[in-house]
C-alpha positions as CSV (number, residue, x, y, z in Angstrom):
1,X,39.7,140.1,109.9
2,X,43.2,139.0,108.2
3,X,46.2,137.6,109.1
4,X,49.9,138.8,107.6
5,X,52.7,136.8,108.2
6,X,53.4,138.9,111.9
7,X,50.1,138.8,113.2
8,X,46.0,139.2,113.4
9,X,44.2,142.2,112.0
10,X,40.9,142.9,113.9
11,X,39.4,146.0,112.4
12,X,41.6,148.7,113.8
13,X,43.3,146.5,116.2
14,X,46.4,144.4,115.3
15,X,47.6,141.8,117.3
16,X,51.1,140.2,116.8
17,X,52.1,136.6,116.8
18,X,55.0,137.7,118.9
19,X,53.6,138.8,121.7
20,X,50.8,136.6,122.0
21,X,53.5,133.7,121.8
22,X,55.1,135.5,124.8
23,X,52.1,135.7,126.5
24,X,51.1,132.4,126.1
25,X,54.8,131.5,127.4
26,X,54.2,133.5,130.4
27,X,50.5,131.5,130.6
28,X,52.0,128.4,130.8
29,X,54.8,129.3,133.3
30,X,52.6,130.0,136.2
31,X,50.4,127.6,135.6
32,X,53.3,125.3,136.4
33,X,54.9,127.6,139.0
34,X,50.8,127.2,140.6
35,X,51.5,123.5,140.6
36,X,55.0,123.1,142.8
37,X,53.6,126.0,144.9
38,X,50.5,123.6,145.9
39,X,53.6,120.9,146.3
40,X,55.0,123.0,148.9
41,X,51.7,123.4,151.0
42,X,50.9,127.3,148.8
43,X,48.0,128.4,147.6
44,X,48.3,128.4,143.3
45,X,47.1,131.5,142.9
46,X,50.0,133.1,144.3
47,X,51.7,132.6,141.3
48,X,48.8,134.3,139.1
49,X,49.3,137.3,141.7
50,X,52.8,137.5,141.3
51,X,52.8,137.0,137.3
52,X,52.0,141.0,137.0
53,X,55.1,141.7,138.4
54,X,57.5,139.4,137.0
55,X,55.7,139.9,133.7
56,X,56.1,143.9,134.2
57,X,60.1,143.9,135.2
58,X,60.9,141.2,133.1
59,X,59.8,143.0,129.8
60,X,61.5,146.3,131.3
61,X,64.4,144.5,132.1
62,X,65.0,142.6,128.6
63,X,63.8,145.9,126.7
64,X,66.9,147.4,128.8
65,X,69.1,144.1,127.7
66,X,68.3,145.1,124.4
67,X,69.2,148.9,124.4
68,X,72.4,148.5,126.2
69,X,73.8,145.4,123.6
70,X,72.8,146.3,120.6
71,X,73.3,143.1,118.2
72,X,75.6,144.0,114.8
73,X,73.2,144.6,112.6
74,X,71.8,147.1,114.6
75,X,74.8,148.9,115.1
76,X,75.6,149.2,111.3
77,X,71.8,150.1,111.0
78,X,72.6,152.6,113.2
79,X,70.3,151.6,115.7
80,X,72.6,151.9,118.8
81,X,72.0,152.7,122.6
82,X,72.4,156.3,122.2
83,X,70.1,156.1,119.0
84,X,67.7,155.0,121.6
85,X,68.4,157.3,124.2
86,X,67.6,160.2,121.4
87,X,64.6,158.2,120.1
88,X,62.4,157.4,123.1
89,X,59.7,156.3,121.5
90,X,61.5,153.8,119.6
91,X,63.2,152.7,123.1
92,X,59.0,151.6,124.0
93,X,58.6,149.8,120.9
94,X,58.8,146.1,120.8
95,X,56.5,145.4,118.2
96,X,59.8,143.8,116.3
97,X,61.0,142.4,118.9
98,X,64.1,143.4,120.8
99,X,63.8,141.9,123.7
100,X,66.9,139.8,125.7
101,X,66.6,137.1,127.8
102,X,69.5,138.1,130.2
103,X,67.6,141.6,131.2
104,X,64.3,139.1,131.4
105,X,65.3,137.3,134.1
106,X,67.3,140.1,135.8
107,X,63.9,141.7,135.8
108,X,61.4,139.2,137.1
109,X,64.1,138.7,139.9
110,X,63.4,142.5,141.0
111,X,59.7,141.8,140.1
112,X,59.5,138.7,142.2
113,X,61.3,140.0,145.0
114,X,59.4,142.9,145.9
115,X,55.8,140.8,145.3
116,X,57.7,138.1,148.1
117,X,58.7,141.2,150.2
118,X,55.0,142.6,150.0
119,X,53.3,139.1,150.7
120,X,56.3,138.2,153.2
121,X,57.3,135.1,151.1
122,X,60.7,133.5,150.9
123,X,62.3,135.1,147.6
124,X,64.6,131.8,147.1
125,X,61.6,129.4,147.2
126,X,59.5,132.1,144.7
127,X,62.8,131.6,142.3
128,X,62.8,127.6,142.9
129,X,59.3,127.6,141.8
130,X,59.3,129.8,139.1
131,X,62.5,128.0,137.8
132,X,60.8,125.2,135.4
133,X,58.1,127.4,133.8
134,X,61.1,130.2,133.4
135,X,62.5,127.5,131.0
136,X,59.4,126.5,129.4
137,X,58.6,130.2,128.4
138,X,62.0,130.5,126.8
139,X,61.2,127.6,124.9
140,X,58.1,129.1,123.8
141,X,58.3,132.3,123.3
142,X,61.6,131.3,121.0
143,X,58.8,130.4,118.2
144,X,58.2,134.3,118.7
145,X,61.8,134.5,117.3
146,X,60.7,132.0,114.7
147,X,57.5,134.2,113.1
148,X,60.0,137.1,113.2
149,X,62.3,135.3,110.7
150,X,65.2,136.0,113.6
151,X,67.6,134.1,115.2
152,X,68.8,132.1,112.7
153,X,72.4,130.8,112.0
154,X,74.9,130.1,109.3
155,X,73.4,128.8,106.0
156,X,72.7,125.1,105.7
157,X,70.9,122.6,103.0
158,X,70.5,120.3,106.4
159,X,66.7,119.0,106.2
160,X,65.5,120.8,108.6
161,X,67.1,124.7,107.5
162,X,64.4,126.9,107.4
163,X,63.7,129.5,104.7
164,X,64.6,133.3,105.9
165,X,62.5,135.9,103.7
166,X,65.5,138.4,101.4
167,X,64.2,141.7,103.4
168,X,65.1,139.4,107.0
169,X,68.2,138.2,105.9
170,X,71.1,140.0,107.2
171,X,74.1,141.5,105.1
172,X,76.4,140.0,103.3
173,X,73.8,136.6,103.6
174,X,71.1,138.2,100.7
175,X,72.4,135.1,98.4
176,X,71.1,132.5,100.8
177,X,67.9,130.9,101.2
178,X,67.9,128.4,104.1
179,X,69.6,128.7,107.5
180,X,70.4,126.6,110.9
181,X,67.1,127.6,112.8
182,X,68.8,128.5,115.8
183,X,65.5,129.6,117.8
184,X,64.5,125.9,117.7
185,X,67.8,124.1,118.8
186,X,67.7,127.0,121.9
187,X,63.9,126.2,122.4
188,X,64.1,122.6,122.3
189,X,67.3,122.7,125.1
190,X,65.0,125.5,127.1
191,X,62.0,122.7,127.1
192,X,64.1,119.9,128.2
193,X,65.8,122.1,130.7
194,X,62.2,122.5,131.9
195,X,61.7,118.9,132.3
196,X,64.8,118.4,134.0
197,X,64.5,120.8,136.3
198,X,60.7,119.7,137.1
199,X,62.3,116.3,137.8
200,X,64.8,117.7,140.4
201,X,61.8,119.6,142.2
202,X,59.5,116.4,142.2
203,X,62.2,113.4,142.7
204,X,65.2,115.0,144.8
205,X,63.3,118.1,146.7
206,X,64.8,117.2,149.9
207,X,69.0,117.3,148.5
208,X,68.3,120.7,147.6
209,X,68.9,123.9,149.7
210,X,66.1,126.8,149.2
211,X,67.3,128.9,145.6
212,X,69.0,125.4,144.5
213,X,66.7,125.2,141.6
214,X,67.1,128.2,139.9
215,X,71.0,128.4,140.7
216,X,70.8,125.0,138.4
217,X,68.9,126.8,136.4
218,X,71.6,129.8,136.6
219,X,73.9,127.2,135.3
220,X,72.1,124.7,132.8
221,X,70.3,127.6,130.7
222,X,73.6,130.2,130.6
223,X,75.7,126.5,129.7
224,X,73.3,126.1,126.8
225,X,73.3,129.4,125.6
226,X,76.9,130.4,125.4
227,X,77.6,126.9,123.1
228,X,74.6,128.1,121.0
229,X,76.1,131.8,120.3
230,X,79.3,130.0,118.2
231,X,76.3,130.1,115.8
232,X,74.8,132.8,116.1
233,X,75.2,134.9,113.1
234,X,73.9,138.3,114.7
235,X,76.2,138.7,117.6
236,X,76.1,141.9,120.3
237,X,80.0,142.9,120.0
238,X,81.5,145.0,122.5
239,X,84.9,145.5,124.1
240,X,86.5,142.8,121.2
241,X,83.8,139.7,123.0
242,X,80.2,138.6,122.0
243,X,78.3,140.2,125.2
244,X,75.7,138.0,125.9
245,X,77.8,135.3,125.1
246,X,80.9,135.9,128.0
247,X,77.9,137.2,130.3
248,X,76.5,133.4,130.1
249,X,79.9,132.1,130.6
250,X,80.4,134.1,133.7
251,X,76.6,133.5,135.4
252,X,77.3,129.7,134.9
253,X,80.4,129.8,136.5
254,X,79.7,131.9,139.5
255,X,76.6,129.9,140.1
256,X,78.3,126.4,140.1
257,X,80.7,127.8,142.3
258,X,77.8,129.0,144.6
259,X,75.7,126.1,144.6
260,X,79.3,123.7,145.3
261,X,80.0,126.7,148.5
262,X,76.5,126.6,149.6
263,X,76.7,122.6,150.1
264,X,80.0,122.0,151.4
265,X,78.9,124.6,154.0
266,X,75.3,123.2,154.6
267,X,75.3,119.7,153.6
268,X,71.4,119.3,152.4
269,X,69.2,116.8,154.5
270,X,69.9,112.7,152.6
């Protein structure tokens, strides 16, 4: 047995930091979606049983992310969409990473909502729940980012830079040694996005209309992000805008305006 700096060698078996940092993201995500189910009168292990299918869609959905937005680099590595659409087998591996959040949570919608269709659930109180540990698996799985030396942004002698490896930095940034670590500042807003949105469920349950929580969630994580991609060095470009960048602008606005519709219409019980 050794370890590299991306992950565990166990005789022929290798297991990456990546993914087992994902895993355990997705871990501690329904344990806490387990906890406000038992809140609401559920049995926890609901949430284990539906944790295969948001788990399955949601890696489908941000490999998908991740095909169809190509970040720069990429692109000039040549390693576009159609590359992947000629390359299949390159479109299955994630073993570097490539995964987006956007496509994630587009996914383990689908995923959830055919597990609440199959066990006759409500769909918007499967998103409330999962809402919190949604956050606090972004927030973990961003140290995924961190062992991958990716995610980084513009160079900085700030104490807390962090030291990119030459063969990870990207071009035309070879001469630099220490960069903003940008997967922290988003994992650290992700875990008190977590927090905050825990509070809501536990303190002001009964102001909030069934899918409330993760439409706050639709707003306060896409609010985050889009501020955090002015930073963000390796950019998906297309049609002259940074992608993922006007798709979080345009989910936080059109689910502010839904939550503000949704009340004036159905005032919440005081």
């Amino acid at each position: 047995m050794y370890v590299d700096a991306y992950g565990l060698h166990l005789g022929p078996l290798y297991f990456r930091f990546y993914g087992m940092i994902i895993m355990l993201g997705a871990v501690a995500a329904t344990a806490l979606a387990g906890r406000l189910l038992r809140r609401r009168g559920y049995d926890s292990s609901l949430a284990w049983d539906a944790l295969l299918w948001a788990l399955i869609f949601g890696i489908l959905g941000a490999r998908l992310w991740h095909v169809f937005t190509p970040s720069q680099s990429q692109i000039e590595a040549g390693i576009t969409t159609m590359y992947y659409l000629t390359h299949p087998l390159d479109l299955l591996d994630t073993r570097q990473g490539g995964l987006g959040i956007p496509g994630a949570v587009i996914g383990g919608i689908v995923g959830l909502g055919i597990f609440a269709r199959r066990r006759k659930l409500s769909l918007p109180m499967m998103l409330d729940v999962a809402a919190p540990g949604l956050a606090l698996a972004q927030g973990i799985g961003r140290f995924g980012n961190f062992v991958n030396q990716e995610l980084y942004g513009p160079p900085s002698d700030l104490p807390w830079a962090i030291p990119i490896r030459p063969e990870n930095r990207l071009p035309g940034f070879g001469a630099y040694e220490r960069f903003h670590p940008l997967f922290l500042y988003e994992a650290l807003l992700n875990f008190a996005n977590a927090a905050f949105l825990y509070y809501l469920d536990t303190k002001h349950s009964a102001r909030l209309l069934p899918g409330d929580l993760f439409l706050i969630y639709l707003v306060t994580y896409p609010t985050a992000r889009f501020f955090l991609e002015f930073i963000r060095l390796d950019i998906s470009p297309g049609f002259g805008l940074n992608l993922n960048q006007a798709a979080m602008l345009a989910v936080a606005l059109v689910s502010a305006a839904t939550l503000i519709l949704r009340h004036r219409r159905k005032p919440a019980a005081a």
